[in-house]
N, C-alpha and C positions, 0 to 999 in steps of 0.2 A: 087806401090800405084797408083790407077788410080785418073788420072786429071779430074775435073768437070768443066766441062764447061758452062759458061751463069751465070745465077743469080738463086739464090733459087726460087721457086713459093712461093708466098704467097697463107695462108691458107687461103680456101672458110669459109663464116657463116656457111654452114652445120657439115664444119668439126669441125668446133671451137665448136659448140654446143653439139656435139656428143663427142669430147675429154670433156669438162665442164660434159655431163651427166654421162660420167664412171667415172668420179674424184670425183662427186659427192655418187656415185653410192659406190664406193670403199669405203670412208669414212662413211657413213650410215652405212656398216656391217662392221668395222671395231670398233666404236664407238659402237654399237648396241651389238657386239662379246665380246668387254670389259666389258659393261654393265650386261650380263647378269648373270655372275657367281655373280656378288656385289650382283642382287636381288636375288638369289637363295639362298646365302647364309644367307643374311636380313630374308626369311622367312624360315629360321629353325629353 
């Protein structure tokens, strides 16, 4: 098991925003992927 050494970095704003926009991102077609069989099936 290798030793780490020092202290973790903390994360920059770019990163933070960019982890936020794939979380966001993932959830949207996730929800959206859920939804779409309920409308499909509403209009038959």
């Amino acid at each position: 098991m290798a030793v780490v050494k020092g202290k973790q970095g903390t994360k920059g704003a770019k990163q933070i925003k960019e982890e936020n926009r794939t979380t966001y991102n993932f959830y949207t077609y996730i929800i959206l992927g859920a939804n779409v069989p309920v409308i499909i099936m509403h209009l038959l």
